[in-house]
N, C-alpha and C positions, 0 to 999 in steps of 0.2 A: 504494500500500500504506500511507504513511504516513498518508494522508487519512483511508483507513477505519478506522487502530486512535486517534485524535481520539475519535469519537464514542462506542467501546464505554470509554475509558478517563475520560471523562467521566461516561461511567451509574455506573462502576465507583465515582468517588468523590462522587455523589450517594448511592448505593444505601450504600456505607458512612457516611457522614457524618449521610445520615439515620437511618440504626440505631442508630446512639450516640448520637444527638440524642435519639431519644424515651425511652432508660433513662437518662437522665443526669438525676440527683438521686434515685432511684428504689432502694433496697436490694432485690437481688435476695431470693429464699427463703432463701438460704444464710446471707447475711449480716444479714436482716433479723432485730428480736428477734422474739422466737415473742410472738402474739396467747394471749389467752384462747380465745377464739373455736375457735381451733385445735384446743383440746386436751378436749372435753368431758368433764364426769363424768357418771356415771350417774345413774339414779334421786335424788332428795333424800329421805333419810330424814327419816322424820316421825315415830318412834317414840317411847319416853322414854331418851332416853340411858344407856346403859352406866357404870359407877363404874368411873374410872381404876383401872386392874390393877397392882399393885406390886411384885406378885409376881415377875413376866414382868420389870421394871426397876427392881430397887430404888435406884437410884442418884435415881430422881425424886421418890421420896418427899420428901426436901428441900422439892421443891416442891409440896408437896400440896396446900395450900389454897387455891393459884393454880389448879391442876391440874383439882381436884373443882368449883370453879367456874366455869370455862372449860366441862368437859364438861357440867358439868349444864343450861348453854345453848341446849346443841345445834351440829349441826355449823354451819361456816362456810366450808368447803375441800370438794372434789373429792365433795360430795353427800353424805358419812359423816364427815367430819373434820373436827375441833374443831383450828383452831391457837390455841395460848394464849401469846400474849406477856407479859414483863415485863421494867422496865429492870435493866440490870446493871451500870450508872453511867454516865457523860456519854458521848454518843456512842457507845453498847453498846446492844442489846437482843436479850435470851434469848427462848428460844421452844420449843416442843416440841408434838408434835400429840398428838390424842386419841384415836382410834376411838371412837365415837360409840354406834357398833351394838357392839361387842367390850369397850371399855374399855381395850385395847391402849394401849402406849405408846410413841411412837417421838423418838427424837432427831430434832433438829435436825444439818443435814450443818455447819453456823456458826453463830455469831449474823447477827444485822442491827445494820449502823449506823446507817441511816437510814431505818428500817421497812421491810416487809414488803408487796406485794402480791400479792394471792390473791382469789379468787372461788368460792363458794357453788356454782357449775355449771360449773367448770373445775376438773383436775387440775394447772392452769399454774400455779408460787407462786416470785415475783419477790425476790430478794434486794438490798437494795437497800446496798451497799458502801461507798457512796464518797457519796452522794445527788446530784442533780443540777445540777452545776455550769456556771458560766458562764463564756465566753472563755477566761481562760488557769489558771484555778486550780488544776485537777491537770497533775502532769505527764503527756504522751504515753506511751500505753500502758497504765494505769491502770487496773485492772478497776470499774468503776464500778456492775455490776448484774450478779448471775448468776441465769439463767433455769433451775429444779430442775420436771422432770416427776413426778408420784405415779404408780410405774408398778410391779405385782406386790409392795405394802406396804413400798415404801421409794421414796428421793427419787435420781433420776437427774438431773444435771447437761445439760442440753442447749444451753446457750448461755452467754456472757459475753461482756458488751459493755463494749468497753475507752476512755479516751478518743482518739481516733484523731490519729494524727500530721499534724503541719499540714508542710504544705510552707513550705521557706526562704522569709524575703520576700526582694524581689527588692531588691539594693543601686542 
C-alpha cells in the first residue's frame, strides 16, 4: 500500500508545483492594471466641436480660455472627449473634460500629479499619483496610479495600483 500512494503523491507535487510555476510573475485579471485595449470607445467624432457649456457648470468658467481651446481641438479621450489639462503649481495638475459633440462639462474625480494617460479610442484615463518610482522611494502601500473608466457620462474608479509590500530581508 505504501509503495502505491509514492507514485500518485509525486504526480501530486509535480502537477502543483508546475501550476504555480507557469503564473509566477504573471498579474492575474484581477490584479493586473486595466489595458487601453480593454476598454474601447466608440465611433471618433469628426465633426466641428461643441463650445464648452457654462451654463450646465458655472464653476468652470474660471477656466474658460483653457477650456474653449482645449474643445475647439477636438476630442482626444473615449472618441467625443476633449480632456484639457493645466498646471496648478509644482507637482499639481488640473484637468477637466469637454464633450466635444454637447459642449458638456464635466469635472475631474482629482487632479494628476504626475500626468495623465488617456487614448483617443479608449474610455481607459490613467491617473497618475505618485508617478513612477524606483526601488524604495514610496512607502509600501502607496497609491501610485488610479485607473477611472468613462462609463454613462461620468468617470468610475476601477483600479488603483499601490506600491506593493516587499517582504522582510532575510537577517
Amino acid at each position: 500500500m505504501r509503495a502505491a500512494l509514492v507514485p500518485v503523491a509525486l504526480a501530486l507535487v509535480v502537477v502543483v508545483t508546475g501550476s504555480t510555476a507557469t503564473g509566477a510573475g504573471r498579474d492575474s485579471p484581477a490584479t493586473r492594471p486595466p489595458r487601453f485595449a480593454d476598454h474601447p470607445a466608440g465611433a471618433v467624432f469628426r465633426g466641428t466641436p461643441a463650445a464648452p457649456d457654462f451654463k450646465r457648470n458655472p464653476a468652470a468658467e474660471r477656466f474658460g480660455p483653457l477650456l474653449r481651446e482645449g474643445a475647439r481641438r477636438g476630442p482626444n479621450f473615449a472618441g467625443h472627449l476633449r480632456v484639457v489639462e493645466w498646471s496648478c503649481g509644482p507637482n499639481c495638475q488640473s484637468w477637466m473634460i469637454v464633450n466635444t459633440k454637447s459642449g458638456r462639462i464635466h469635472d475631474s474625480p482629482e487632479p494628476g500629479v504626475f500626468g495623465l494617460e488617456y487614448q483617443l479610442n479608449s474610455r481607459l484615463l490613467v491617473v497618475n499619483t505618485l508617478a513612477r518610482f524606483k526601488a524604495d522611494d514610496p512607502p509600501a502601500g502607496v497609491p501610485i496610479a488610479k485607473s477611472y473608466l468613462w462609463r454613462n457620462d461620468r468617470f468610475e474608479l476601477i483600479h488603483t495600483r499601490v506600491v506593493p509590500r516587499r517582504a522582510p530581508e532575510p537577517r
